[in-house]
C-alpha positions in Angstrom: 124.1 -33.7 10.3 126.2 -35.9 12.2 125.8 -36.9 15.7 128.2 -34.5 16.9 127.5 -31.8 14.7 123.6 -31.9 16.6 125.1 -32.3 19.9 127.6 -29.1 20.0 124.1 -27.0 18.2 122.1 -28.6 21.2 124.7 -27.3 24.0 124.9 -24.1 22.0 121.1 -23.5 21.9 121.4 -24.5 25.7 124.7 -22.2 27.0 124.6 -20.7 30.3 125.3 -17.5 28.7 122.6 -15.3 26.5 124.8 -14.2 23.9 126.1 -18.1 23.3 122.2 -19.2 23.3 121.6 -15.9 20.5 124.3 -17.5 18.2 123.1 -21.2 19.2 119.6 -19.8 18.1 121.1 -18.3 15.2 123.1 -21.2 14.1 120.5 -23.3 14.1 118.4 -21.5 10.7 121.9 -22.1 8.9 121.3 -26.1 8.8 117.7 -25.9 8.2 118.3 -29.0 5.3 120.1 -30.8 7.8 118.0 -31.8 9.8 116.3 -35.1 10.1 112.5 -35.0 11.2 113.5 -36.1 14.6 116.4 -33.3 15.2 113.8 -30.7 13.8 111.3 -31.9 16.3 113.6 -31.7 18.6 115.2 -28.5 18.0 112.0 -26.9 18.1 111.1 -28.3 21.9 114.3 -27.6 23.1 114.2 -24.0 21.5 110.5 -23.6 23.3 111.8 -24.7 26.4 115.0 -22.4 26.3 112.4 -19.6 25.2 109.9 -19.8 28.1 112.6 -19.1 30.4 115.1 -16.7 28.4 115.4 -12.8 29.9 117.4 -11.7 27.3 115.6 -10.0 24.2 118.0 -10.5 21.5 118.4 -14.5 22.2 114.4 -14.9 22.6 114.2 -13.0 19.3 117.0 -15.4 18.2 115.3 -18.5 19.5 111.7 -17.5 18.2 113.2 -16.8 14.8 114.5 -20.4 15.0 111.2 -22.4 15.4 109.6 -20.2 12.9 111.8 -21.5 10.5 112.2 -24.8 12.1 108.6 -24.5 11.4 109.2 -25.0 7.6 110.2 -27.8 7.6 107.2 -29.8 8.2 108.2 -31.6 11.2 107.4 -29.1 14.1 103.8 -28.9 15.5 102.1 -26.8 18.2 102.9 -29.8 20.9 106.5 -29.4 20.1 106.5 -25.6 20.7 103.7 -25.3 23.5 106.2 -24.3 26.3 105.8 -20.8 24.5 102.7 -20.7 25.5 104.5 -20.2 29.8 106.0 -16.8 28.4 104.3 -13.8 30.2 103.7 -11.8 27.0 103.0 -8.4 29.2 107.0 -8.5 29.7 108.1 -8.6 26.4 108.1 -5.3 23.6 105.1 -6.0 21.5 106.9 -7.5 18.5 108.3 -10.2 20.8 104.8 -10.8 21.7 103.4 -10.7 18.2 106.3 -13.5 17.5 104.8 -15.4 19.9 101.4 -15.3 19.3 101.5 -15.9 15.6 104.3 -19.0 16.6 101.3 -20.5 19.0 98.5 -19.6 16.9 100.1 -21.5 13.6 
């Protein structure tokens, strides 16, 4: 993935609007082989971060699905995903909070 390529998924994954952070999220499992070590590990913090402050259900959904199988790869630990660990579980429908427990629990 070139330089460029990682940046534009970055601003994606980081858009003002939900619905851009969803596809961001989305976009992001289509380049799993992409990805060096570094931009998974990356991906996956950034992804955690976006998380533990998303409102939207559809992009956290999005976003979760994306460090699961960020997860895959082999270069994502629990330190790179621990801002999931700020989301306030009794706010979200139970399978987001199953997603999230089984994401922090490994």
């Amino acid at each position: 993935m070139s330089p460029r390529e990682f940046l534009d998924l970055i601003r994606k994954v980081m858009d003002a609007e939900p619905r851009q952070r969803e596809r961001g999220a989305d976009e992001v499992t289509d380049h799993l082989s992409a990805y060096s070590a570094a931009e998974a590990a990356a991906l996956a913090t950034i992804l955690s971060a976006t998380a533990s402050c998303e409102k939207g259900h559809e992009a956290l959904e999005a976003q979760l699905h994306a460090i699961l199988e960020l997860t895959s790869t082999g270069h994502v630990n629990l330190g790179h995903i621990s801002r999931l660990s700020e989301i306030n579980l009794k706010e979200l429908p139970i399978p987001l909070r199953e997603y999230v427990t089984d994401l922090l629990e490994g």
